[in-house]
Structure formats: C-alpha cells, structure tokens
PDB file with SEQRES, HELIX, SHEET and CRYST1 records, atoms N, CA, C and O in Angstrom:
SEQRES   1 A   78  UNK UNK UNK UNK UNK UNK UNK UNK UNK UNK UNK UNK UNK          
SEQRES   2 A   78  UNK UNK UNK UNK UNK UNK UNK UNK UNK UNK UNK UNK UNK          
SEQRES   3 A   78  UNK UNK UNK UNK UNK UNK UNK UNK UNK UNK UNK UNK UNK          
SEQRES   4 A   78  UNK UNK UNK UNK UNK UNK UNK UNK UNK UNK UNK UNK UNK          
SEQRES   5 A   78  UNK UNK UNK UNK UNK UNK UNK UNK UNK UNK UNK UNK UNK          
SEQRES   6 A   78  UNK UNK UNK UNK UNK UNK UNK UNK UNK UNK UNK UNK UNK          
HELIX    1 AA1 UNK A   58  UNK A   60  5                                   3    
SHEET    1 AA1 2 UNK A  44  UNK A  47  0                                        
SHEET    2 AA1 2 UNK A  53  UNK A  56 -1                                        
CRYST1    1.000    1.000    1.000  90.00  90.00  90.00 P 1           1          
ATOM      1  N   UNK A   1    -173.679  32.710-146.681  1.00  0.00           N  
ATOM      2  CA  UNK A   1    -172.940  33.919-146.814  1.00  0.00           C  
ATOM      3  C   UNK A   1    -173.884  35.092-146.661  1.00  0.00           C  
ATOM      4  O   UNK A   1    -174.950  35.222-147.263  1.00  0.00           O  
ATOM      5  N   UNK A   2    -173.443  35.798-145.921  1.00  0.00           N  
ATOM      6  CA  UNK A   2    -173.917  37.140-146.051  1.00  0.00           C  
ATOM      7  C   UNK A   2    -174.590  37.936-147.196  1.00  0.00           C  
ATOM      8  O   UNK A   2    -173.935  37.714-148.214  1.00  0.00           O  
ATOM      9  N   UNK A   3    -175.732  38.858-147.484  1.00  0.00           N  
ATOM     10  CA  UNK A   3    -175.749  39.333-148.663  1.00  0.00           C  
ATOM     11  C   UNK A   3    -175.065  40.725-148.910  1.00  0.00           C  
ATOM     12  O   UNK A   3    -174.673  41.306-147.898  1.00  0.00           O  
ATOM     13  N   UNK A   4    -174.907  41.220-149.897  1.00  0.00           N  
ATOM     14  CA  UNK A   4    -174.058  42.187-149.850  1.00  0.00           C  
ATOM     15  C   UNK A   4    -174.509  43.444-149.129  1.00  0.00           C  
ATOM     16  O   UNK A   4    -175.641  43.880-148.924  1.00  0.00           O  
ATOM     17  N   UNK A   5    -173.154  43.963-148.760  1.00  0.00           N  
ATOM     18  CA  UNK A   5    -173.632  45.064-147.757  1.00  0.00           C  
ATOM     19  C   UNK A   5    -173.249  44.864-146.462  1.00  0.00           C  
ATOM     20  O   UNK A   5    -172.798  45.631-145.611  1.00  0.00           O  
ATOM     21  N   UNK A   6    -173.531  43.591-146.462  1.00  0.00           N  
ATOM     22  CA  UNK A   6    -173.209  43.301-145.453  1.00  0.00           C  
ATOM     23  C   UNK A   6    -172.089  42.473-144.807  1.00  0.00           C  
ATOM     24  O   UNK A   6    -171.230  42.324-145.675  1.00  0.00           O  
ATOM     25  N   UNK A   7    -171.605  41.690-143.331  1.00  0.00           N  
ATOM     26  CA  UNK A   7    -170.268  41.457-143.376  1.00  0.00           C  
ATOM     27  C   UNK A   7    -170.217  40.168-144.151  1.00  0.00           C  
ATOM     28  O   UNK A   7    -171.407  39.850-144.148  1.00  0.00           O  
ATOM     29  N   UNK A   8    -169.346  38.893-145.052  1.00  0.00           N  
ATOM     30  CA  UNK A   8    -169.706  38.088-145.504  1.00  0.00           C  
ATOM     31  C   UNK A   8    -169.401  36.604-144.734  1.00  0.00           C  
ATOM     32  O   UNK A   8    -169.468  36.952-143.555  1.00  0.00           O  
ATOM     33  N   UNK A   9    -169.216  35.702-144.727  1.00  0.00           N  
ATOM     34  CA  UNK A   9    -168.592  34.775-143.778  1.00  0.00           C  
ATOM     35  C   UNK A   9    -167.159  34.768-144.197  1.00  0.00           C  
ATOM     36  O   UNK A   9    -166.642  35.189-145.233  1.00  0.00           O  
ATOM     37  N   UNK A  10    -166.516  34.055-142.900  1.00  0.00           N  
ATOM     38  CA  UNK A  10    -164.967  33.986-143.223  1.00  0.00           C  
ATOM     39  C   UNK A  10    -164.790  33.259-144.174  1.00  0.00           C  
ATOM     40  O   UNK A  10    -164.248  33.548-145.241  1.00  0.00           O  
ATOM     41  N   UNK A  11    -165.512  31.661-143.642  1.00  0.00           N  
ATOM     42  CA  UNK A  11    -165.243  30.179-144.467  1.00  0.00           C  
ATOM     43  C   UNK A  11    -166.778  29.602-144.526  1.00  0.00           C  
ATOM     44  O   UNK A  11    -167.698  29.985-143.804  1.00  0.00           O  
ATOM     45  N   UNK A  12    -166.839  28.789-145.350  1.00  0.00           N  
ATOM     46  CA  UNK A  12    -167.872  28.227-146.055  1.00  0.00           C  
ATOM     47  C   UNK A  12    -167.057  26.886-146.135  1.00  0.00           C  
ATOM     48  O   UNK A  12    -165.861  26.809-145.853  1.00  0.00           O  
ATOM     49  N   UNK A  13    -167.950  25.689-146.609  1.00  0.00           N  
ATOM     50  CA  UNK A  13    -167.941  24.517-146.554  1.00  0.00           C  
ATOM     51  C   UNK A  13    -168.405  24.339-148.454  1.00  0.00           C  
ATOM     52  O   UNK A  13    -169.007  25.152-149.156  1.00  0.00           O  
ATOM     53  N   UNK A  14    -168.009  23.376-148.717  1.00  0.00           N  
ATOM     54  CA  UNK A  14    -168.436  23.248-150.289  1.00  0.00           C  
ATOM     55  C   UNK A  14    -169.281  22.214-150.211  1.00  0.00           C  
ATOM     56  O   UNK A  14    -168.846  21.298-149.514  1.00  0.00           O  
ATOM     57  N   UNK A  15    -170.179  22.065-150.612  1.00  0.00           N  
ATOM     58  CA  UNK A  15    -171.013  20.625-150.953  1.00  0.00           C  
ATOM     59  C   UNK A  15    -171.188  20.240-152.263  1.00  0.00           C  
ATOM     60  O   UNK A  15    -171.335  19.105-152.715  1.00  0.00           O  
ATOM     61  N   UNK A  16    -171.153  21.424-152.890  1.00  0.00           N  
ATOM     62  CA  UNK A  16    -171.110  21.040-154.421  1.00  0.00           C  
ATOM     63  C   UNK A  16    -170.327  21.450-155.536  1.00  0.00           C  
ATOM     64  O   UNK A  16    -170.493  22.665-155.644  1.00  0.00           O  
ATOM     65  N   UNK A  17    -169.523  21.019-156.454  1.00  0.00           N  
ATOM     66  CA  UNK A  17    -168.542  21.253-157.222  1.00  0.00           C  
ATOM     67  C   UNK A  17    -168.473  21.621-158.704  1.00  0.00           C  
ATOM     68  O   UNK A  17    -167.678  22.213-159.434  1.00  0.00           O  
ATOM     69  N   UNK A  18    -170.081  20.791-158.873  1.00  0.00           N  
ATOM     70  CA  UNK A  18    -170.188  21.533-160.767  1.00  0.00           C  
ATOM     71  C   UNK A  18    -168.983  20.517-161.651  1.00  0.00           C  
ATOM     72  O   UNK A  18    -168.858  19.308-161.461  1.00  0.00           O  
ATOM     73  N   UNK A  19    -168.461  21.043-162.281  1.00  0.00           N  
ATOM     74  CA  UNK A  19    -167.073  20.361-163.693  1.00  0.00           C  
ATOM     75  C   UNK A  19    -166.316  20.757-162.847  1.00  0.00           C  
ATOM     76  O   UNK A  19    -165.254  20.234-163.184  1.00  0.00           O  
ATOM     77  N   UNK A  20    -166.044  21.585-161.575  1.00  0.00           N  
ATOM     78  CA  UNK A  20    -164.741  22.249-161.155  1.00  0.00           C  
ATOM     79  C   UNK A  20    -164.362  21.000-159.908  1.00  0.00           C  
ATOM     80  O   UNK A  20    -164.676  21.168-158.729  1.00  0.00           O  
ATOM     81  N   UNK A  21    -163.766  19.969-160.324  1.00  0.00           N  
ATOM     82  CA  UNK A  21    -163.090  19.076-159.341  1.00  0.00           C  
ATOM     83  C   UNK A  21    -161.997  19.291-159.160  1.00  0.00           C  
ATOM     84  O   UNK A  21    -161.566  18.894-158.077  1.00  0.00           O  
ATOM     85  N   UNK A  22    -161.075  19.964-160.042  1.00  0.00           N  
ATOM     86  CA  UNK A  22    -159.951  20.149-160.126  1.00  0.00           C  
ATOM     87  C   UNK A  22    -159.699  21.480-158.586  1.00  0.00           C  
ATOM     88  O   UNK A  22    -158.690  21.594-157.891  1.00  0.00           O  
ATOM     89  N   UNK A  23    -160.654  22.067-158.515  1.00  0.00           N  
ATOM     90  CA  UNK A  23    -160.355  23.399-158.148  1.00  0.00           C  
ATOM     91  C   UNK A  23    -161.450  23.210-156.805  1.00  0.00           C  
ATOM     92  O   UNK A  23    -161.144  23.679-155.709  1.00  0.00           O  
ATOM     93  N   UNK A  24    -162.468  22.635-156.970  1.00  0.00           N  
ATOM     94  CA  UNK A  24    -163.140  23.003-155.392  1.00  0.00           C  
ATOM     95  C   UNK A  24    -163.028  21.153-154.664  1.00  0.00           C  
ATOM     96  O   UNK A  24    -162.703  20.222-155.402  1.00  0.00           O  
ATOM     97  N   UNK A  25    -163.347  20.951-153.222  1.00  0.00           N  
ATOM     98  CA  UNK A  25    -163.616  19.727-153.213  1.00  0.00           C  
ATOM     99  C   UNK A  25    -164.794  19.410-152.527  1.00  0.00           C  
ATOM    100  O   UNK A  25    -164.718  20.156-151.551  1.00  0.00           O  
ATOM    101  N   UNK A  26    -165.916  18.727-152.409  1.00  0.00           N  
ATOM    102  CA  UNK A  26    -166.532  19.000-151.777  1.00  0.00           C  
ATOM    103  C   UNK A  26    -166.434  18.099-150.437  1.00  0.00           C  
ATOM    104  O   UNK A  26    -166.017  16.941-150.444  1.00  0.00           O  
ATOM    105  N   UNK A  27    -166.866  18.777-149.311  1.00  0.00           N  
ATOM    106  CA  UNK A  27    -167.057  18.580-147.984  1.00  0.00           C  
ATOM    107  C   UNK A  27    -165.210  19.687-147.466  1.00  0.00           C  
ATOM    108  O   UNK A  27    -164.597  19.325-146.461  1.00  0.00           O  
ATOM    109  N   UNK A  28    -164.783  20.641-148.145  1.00  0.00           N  
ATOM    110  CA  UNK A  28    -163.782  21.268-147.980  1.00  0.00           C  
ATOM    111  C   UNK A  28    -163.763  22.346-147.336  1.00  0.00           C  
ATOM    112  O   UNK A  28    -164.616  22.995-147.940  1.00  0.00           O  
ATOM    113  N   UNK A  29    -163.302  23.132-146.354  1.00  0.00           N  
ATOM    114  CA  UNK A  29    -163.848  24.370-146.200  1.00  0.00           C  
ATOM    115  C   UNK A  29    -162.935  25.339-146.952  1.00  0.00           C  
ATOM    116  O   UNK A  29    -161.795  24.915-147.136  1.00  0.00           O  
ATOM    117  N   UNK A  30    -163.209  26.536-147.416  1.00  0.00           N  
ATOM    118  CA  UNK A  30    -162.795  27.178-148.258  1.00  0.00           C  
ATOM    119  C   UNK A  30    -163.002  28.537-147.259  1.00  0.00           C  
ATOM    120  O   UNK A  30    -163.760  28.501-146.290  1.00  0.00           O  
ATOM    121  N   UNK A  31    -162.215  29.741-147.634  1.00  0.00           N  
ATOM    122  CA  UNK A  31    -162.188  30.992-147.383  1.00  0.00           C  
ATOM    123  C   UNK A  31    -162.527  31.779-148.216  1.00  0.00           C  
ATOM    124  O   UNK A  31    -161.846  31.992-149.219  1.00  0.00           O  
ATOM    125  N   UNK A  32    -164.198  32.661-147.847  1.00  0.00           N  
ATOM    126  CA  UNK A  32    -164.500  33.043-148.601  1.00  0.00           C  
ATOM    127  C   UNK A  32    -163.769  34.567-148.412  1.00  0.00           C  
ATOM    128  O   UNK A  32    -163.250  35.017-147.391  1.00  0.00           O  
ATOM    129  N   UNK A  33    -163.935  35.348-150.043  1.00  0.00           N  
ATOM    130  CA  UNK A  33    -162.958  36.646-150.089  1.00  0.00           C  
ATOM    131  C   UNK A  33    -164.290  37.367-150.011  1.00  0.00           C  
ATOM    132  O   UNK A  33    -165.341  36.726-150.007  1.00  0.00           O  
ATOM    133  N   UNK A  34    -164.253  39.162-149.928  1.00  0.00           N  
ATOM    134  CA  UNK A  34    -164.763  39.902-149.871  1.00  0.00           C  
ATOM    135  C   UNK A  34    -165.159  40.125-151.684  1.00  0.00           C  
ATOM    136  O   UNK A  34    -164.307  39.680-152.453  1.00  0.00           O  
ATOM    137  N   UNK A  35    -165.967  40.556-152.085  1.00  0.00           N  
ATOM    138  CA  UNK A  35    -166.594  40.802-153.262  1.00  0.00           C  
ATOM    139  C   UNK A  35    -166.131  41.335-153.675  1.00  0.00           C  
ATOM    140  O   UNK A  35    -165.444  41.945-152.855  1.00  0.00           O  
ATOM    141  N   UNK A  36    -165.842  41.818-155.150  1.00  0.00           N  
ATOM    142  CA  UNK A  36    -165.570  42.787-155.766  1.00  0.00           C  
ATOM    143  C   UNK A  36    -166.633  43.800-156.551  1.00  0.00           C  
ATOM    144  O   UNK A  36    -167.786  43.577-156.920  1.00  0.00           O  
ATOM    145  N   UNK A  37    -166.122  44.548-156.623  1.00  0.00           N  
ATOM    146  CA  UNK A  37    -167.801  45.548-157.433  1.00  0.00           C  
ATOM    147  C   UNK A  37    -168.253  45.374-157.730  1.00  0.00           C  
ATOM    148  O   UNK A  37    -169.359  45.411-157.192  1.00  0.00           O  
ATOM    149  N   UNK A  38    -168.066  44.797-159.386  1.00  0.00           N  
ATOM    150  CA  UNK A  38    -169.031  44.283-160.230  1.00  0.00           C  
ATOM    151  C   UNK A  38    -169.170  42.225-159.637  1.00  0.00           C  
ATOM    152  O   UNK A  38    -168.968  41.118-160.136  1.00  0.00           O  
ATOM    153  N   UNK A  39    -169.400  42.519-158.985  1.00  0.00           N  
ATOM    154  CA  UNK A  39    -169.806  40.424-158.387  1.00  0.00           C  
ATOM    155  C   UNK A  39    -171.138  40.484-158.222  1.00  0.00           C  
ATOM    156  O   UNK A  39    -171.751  41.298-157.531  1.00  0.00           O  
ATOM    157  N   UNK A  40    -171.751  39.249-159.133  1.00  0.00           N  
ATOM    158  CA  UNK A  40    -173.372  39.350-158.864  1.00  0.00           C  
ATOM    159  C   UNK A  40    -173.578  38.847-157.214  1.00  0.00           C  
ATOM    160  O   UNK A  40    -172.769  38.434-156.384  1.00  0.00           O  
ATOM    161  N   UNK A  41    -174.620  39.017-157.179  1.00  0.00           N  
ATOM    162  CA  UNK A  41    -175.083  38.596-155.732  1.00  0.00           C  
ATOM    163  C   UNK A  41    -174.953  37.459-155.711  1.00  0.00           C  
ATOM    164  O   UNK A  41    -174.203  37.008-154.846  1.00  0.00           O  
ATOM    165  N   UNK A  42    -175.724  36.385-156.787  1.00  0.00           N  
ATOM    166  CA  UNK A  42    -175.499  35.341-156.760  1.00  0.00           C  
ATOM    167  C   UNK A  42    -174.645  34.290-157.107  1.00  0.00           C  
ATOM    168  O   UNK A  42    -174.886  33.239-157.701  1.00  0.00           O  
ATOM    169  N   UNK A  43    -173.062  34.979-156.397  1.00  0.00           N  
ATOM    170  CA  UNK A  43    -172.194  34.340-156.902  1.00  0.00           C  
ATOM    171  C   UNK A  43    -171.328  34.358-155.188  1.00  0.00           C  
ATOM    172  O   UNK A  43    -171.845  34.882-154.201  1.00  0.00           O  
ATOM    173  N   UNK A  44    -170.292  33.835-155.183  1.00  0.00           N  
ATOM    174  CA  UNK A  44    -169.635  33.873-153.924  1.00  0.00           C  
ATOM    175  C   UNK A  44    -167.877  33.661-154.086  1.00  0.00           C  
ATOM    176  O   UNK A  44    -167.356  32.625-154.499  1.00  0.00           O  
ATOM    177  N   UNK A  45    -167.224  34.757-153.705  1.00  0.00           N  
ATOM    178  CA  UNK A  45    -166.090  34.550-154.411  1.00  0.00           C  
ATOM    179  C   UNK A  45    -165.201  34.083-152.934  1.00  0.00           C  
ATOM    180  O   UNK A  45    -165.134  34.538-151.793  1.00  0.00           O  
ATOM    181  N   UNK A  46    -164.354  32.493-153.938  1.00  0.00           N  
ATOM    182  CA  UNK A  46    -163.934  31.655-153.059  1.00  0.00           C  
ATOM    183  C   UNK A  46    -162.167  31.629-153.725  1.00  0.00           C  
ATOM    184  O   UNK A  46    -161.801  31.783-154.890  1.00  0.00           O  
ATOM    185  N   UNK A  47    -161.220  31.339-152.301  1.00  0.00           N  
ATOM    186  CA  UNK A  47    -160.114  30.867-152.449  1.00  0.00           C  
ATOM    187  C   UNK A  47    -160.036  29.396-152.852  1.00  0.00           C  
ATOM    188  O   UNK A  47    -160.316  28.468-152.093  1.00  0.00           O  
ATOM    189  N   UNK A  48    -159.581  29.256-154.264  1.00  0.00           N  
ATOM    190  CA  UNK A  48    -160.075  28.010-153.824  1.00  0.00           C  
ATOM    191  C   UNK A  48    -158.435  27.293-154.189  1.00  0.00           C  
ATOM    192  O   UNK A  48    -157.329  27.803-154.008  1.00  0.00           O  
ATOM    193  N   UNK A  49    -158.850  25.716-154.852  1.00  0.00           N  
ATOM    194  CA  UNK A  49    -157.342  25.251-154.965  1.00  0.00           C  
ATOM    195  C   UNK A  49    -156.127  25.722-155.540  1.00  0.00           C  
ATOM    196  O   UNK A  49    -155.016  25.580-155.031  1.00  0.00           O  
ATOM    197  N   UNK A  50    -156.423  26.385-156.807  1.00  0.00           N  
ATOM    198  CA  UNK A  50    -155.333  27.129-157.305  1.00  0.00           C  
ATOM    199  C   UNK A  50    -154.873  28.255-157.047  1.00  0.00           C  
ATOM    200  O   UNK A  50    -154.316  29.004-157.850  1.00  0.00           O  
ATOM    201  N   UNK A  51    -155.165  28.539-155.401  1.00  0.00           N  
ATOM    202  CA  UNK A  51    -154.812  29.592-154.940  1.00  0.00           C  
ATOM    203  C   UNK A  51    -155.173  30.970-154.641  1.00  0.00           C  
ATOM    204  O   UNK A  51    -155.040  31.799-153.741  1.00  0.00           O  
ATOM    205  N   UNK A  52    -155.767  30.828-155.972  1.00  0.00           N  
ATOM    206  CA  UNK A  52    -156.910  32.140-156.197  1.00  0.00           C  
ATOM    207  C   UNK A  52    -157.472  32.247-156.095  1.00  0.00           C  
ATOM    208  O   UNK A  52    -157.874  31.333-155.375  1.00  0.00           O  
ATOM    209  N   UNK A  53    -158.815  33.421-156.453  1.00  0.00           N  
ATOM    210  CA  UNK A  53    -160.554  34.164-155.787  1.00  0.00           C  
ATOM    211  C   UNK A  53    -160.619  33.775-157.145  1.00  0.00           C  
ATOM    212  O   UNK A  53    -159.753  33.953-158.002  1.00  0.00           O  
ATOM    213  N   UNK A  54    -161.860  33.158-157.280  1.00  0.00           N  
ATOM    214  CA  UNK A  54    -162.566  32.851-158.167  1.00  0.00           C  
ATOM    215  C   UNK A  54    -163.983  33.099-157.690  1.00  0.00           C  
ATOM    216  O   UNK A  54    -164.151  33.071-156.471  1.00  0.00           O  
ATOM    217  N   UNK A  55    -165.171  33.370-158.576  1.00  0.00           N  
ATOM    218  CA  UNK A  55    -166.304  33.306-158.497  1.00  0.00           C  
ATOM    219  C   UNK A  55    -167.205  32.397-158.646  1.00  0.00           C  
ATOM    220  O   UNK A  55    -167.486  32.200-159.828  1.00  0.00           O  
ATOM    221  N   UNK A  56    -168.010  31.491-157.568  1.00  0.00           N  
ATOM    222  CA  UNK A  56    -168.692  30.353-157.925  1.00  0.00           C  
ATOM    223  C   UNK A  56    -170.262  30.803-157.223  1.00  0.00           C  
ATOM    224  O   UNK A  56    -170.622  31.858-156.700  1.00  0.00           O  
ATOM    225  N   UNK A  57    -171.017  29.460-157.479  1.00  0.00           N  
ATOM    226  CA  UNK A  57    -172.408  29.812-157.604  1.00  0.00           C  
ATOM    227  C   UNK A  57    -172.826  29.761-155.713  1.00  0.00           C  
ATOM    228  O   UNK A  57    -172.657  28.772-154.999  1.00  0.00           O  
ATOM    229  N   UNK A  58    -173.359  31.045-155.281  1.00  0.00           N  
ATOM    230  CA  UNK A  58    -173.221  30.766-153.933  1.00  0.00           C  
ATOM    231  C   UNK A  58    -173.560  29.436-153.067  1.00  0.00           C  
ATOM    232  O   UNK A  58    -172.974  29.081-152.044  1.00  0.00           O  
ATOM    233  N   UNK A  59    -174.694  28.751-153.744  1.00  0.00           N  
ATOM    234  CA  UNK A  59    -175.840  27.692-153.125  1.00  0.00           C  
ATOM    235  C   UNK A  59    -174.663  26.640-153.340  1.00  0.00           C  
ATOM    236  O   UNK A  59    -174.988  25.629-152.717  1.00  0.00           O  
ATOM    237  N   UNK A  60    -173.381  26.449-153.987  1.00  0.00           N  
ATOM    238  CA  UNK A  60    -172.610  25.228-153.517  1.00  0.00           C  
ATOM    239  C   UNK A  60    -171.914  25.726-152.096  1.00  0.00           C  
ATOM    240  O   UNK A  60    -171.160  24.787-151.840  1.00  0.00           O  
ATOM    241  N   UNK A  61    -171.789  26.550-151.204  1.00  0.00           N  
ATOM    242  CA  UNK A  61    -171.164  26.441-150.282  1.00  0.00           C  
ATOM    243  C   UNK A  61    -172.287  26.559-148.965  1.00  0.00           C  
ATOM    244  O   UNK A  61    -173.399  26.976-149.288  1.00  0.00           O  
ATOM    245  N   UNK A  62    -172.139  26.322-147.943  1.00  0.00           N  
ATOM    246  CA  UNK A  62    -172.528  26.841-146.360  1.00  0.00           C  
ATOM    247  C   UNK A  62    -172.040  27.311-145.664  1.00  0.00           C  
ATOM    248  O   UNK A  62    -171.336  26.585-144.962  1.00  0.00           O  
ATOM    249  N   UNK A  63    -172.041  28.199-145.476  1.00  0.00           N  
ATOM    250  CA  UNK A  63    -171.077  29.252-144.361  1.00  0.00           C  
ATOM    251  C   UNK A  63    -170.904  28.991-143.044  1.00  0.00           C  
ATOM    252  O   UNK A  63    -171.951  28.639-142.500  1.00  0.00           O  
ATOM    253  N   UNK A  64    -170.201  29.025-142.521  1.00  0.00           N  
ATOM    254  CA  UNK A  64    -169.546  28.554-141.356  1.00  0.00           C  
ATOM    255  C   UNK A  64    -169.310  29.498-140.044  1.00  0.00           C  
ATOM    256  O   UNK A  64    -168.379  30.290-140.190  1.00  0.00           O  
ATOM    257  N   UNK A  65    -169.908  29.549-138.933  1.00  0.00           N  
ATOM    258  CA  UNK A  65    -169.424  30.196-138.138  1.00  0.00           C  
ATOM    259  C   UNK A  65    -168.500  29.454-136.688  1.00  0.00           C  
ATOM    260  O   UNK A  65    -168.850  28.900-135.646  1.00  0.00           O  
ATOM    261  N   UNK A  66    -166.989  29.866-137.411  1.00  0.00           N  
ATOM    262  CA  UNK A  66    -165.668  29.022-136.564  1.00  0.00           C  
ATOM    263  C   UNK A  66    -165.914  30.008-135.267  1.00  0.00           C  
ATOM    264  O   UNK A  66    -166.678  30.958-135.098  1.00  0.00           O  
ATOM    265  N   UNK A  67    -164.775  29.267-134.287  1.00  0.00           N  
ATOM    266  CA  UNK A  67    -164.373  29.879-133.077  1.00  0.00           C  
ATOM    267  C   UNK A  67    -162.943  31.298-134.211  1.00  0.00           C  
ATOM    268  O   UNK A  67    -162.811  31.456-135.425  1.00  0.00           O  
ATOM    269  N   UNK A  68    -162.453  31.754-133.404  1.00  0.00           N  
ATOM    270  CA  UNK A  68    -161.527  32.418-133.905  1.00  0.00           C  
ATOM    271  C   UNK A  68    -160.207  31.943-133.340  1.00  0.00           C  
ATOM    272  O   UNK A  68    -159.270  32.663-133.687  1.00  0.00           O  
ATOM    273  N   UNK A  69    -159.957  31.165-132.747  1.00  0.00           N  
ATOM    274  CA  UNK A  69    -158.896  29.958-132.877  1.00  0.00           C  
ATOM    275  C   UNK A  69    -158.999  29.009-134.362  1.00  0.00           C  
ATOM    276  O   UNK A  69    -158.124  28.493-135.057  1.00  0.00           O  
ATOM    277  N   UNK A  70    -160.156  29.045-134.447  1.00  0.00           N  
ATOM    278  CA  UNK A  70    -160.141  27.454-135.991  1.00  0.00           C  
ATOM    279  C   UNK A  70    -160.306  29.115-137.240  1.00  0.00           C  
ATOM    280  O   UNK A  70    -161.197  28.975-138.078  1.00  0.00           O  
ATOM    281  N   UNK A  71    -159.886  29.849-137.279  1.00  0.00           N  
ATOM    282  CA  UNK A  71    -160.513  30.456-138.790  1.00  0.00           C  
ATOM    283  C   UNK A  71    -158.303  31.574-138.098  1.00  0.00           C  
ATOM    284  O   UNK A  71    -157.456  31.776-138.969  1.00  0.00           O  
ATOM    285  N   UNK A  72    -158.162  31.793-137.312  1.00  0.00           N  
ATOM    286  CA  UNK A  72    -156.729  31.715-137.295  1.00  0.00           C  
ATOM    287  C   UNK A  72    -155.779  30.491-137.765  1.00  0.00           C  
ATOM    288  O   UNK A  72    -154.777  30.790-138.414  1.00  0.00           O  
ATOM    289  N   UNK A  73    -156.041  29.104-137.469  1.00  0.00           N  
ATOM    290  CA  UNK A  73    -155.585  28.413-137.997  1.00  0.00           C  
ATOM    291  C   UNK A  73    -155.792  27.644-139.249  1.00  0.00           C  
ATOM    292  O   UNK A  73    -155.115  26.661-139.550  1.00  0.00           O  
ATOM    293  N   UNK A  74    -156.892  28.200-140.069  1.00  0.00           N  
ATOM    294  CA  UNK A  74    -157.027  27.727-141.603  1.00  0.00           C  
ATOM    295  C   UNK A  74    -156.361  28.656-142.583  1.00  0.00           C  
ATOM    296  O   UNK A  74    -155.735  28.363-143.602  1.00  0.00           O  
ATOM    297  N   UNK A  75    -156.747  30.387-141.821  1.00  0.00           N  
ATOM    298  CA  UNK A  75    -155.268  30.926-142.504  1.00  0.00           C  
ATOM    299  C   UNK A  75    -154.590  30.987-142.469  1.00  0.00           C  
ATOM    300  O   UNK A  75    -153.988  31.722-143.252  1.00  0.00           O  
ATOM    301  N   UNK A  76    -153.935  30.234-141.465  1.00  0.00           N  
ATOM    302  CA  UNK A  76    -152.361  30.330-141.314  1.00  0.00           C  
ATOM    303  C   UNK A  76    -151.584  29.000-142.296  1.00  0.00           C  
ATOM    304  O   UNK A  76    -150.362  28.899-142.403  1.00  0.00           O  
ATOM    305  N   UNK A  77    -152.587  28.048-142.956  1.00  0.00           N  
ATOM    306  CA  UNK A  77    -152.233  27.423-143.805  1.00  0.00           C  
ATOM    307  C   UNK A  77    -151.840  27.499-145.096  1.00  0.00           C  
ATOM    308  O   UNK A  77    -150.936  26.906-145.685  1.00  0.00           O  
ATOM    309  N   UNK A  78    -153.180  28.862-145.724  1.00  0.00           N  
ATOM    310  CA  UNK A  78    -152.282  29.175-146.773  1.00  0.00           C  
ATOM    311  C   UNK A  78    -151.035  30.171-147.238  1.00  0.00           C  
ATOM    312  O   UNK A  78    -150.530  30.049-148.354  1.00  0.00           O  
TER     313      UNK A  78                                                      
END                                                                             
C-alpha cells in the first residue's frame, strides 16, 4: 500500500489474519478504503467480510496492481 499522501492501492491480497478468521481470509483479495484522519500509518483500512472498513495491521496484506477490467469486476461484487 501506498504511504500516506499518497494514492493507496485499490486491492491487496491478505496473507495473514491474526484472531480475525471470522472477518479476513487469507489468500483473499480485499479492497482497500482510503484512510481516515486520525489512521496510523501503520495500519491499512480494509473492506473486509462484514462488510465494513475496518483497520488492520498493514504487513498482513500485499497490494495488488489489477488490470482495470479485474478491480471493475471485484467491485461490482459487493
């Protein structure tokens, strides 16, 4: 992901999940959201299963650079 300031990635890939199985999966790609103000740097705020932006630790995801055919069709899923 991008650091702040700058643009961030669309989607990221998860590799790692922490206690949160319920909510991330890993090898998943996820859509990452734009930051909010107070968001540490070292955090990365993700859509994740329950729908919502949540904040997780950046180093579980890898950012992804799709065609814009594949990052049109992952949002058009949710």
């Amino acid at each position: 992901m991008a650091s702040r300031g700058s643009r961030p990635a669309d989607f990221a890939v998860c590799i790692h999940n922490g206690e949160y199985d319920v909510d991330l999966m890993v090898g998943k790609i996820y859509r990452v959201m734009k930051p909010k103000h107070n968001d540490r740097a070292l955090d990365v705020r993700i859509l994740d299963e329950s729908g919502e932006d949540y904040l997780y630790p950046r180093g579980w995801f890898v950012p992804l650079d799709l065609p814009l055919k594949a990052k049109k069709a992952l949002v058009a899923i949710r």
